[in-house]
N, C-alpha and C positions, 0 to 999 in steps of 0.2 A: 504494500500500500504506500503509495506516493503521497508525502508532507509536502508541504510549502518548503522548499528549499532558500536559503540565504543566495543572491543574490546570483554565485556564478554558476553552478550546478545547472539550471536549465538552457546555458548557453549553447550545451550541443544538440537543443531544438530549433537554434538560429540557422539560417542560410548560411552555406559554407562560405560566401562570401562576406559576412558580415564579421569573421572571425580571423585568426590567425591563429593555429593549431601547430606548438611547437616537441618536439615525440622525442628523448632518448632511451635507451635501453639496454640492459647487459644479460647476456644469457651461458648459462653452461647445460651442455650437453652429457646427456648418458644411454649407451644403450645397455638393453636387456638381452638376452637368449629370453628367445618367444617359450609361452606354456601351454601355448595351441597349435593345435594341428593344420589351422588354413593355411591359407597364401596369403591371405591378409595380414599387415601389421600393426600396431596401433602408435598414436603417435597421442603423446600428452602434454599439457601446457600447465604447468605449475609455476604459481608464485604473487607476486602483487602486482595494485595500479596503484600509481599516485596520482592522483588529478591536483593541480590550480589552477588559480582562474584570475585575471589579471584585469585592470578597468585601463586601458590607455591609447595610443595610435600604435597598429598593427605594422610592426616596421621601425617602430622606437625603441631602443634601450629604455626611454624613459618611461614605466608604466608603473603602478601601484598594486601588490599583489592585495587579492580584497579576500582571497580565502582559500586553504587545501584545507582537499579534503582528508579525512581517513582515510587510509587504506584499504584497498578491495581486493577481495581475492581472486587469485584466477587458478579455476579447475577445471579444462576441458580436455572433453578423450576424442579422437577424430580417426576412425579406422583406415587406413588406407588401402582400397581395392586391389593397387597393383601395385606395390613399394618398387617395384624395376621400373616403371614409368615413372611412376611419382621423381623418383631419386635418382633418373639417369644421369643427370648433368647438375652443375653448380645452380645454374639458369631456373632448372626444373624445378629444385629444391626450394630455394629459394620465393618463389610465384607459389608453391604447397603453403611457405610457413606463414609469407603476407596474406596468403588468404586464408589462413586458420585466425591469423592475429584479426582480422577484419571480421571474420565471424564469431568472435569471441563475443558473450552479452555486453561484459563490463566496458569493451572498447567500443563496442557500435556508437555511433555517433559522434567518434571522434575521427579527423581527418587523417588517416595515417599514409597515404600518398608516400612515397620515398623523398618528395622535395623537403618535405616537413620531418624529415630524421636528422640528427644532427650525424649520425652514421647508422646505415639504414642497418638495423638488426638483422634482418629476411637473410638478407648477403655472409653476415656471420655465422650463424645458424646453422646455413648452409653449407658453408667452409667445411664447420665443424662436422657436420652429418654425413656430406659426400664421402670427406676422407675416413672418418670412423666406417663407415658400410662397406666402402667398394665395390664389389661384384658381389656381396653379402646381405645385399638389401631386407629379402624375404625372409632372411632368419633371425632380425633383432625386433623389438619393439625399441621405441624410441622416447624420452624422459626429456622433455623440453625445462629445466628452472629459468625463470625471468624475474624482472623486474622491471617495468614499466613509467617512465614519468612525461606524464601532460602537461603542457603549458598552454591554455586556454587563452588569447588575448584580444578581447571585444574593447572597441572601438567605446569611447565614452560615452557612457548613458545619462540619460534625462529622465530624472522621476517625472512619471508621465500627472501626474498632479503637481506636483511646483515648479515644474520644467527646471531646475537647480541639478546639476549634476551628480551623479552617484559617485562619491567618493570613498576610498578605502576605510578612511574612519569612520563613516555613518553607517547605521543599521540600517541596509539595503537590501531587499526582497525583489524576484522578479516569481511571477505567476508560473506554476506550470500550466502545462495548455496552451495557453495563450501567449506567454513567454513577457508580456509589460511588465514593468519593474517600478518603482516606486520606493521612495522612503516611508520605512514602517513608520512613523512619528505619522507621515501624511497618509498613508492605507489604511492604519486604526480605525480613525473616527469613520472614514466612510465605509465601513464592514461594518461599523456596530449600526449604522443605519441602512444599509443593503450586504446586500451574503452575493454583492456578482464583481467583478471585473470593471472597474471604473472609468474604461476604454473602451472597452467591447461590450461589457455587460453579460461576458460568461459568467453561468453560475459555476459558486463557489462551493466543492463538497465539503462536508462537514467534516472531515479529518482536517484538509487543508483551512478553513477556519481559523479549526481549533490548534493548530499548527501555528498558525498567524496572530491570533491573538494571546496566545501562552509560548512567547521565545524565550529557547533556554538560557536559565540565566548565564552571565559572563564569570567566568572566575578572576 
C-alpha cells in the first residue's frame, strides 16, 4: 500500500525528460555447479538500491539533495532458457544483465540507459560471467551480488499553491498519482477542507490522507 511519499520518491512517475537519472554500481560474481537436471540455468540478483533525489538544474553540480531513501532490497531469480545463447559473447551477456536490471521491480522506473552509468555495470558483469563460464555455460547457475545507487535530479519545483519553490529545507510533498507537489504547511489546510488534489482534484485515499496529515516526526 502506497503512502504519501516526501517529496522525491514519486519523481520516477515524471517524464523521463523532466529528470536527470544518475546510476552507479558494483557487483561480484559467483557461480554454482547447477542441482538440476535441465539445460536451463538460473541467474540471481542479490543485494541493494539506494535511491536520492535531488531538487536542482539537471546538468548542474549545483543541486540540493532533498532526500535518500532507505535501502531496498533486491531479490530476483531469472531462469535462462538457453545459457549458450544467452552467454555466447561479452555483447550477449551483457544486453541478458541490463535487461534483468530493467526488469527488476525496485528499479523500474528509473532510467538506466548506459549514458546514465557512471560505468555501465551490464559491461562488468559480463566480463566477469563470460570468462568465469566459457564453453561451460549450461552447467553453473549464476549468483549476481550488487549494489545499486540512484541519483534522481528534477528540475526545481513550485509548490503548486504558493508557487515558492521547493527547497531542500522545507517539508515538501508531491502526490502520488498525480505526481503535484506542494509545501505540506500549504496542502494541510486545504485536505482538512477537501480529501482531492488541489490541481487536479484527484481524490485522495485514505491511507494517503492519513499519511499527509500525520508526518513522521523529525529526530
Amino acid at each position: 500500500m502506497a503512502a504519501a511519499a516526501s517529496l522525491p520518491s514519486p519523481f520516477r512517475n515524471m517524464p523521463s525528460c523532466a529528470a536527470e537519472c544518475r546510476v552507479r554500481g558494483e557487483a561480484t560474481v559467483r557461480r554454482r555447479a547447477k542441482t538440476h537436471a535441465n539445460k536451463r540455468c538460473v541467474v540471481k540478483l542479490l543485494g541493494e538500491l539506494v535511491a536520492s533525489y535531488e531538487l536542482g538544474k539537471p546538468g548542474s553540480k549545483a543541486s540540493g539533495s532533498i532526500r535518500q531513501e532507505a535501502p531496498q532490497g533486491i531479490y530476483e531469480v531469472f531462469p535462462i532458457r538457453d545459457p549458450k545463447a544467452t552467454f555466447r559473447s561479452r555483447r550477449a551477456c551483457s544486453d541478458a544483465v541490463h535487461r534483468m536490471l530493467r526488469e527488476t521491480p525496485v528499479l523500474e522506473g528509473f532510467d538506466l540507459n548506459r549514458a546514465n552509468w557512471d560505468e555501465f555495470l551490464p559491461d562488468h558483469v559480463a566480463g566477469v560471467v563470460f570468462r568465469s563460464l566459457g564453453d561451460q555455460a549450461g552447467r553453473y547457475d549464476i549468483d549476481i551480488s550488487l549494489n545499486i545507487w540512484v541519483t534522481v535530479v528534477e528540475d526545481m519545483a513550485e509548490c503548486c499553491i504558493c508557487l515558492s519553490y521547493l527547497v531542500e529545507d522545507q517539508d515538501a510533498v508531491r502526490l502520488p498519482g498525480c505526481s503535484h507537489a506542494f509545501h505540506r504547511s500549504c496542502l494541510t489546510p486545504w485536505l482538512q477542507r477537501a480529501k482531492t488534489c488541489p490541481m487536479c482534484r484527484a481524490v485522495m485515499p485514505s491511507h494517503v490522507l492519513y499519511s499527509l496529515m500525520h508526518p513522521p516526526k523529525r529526530q
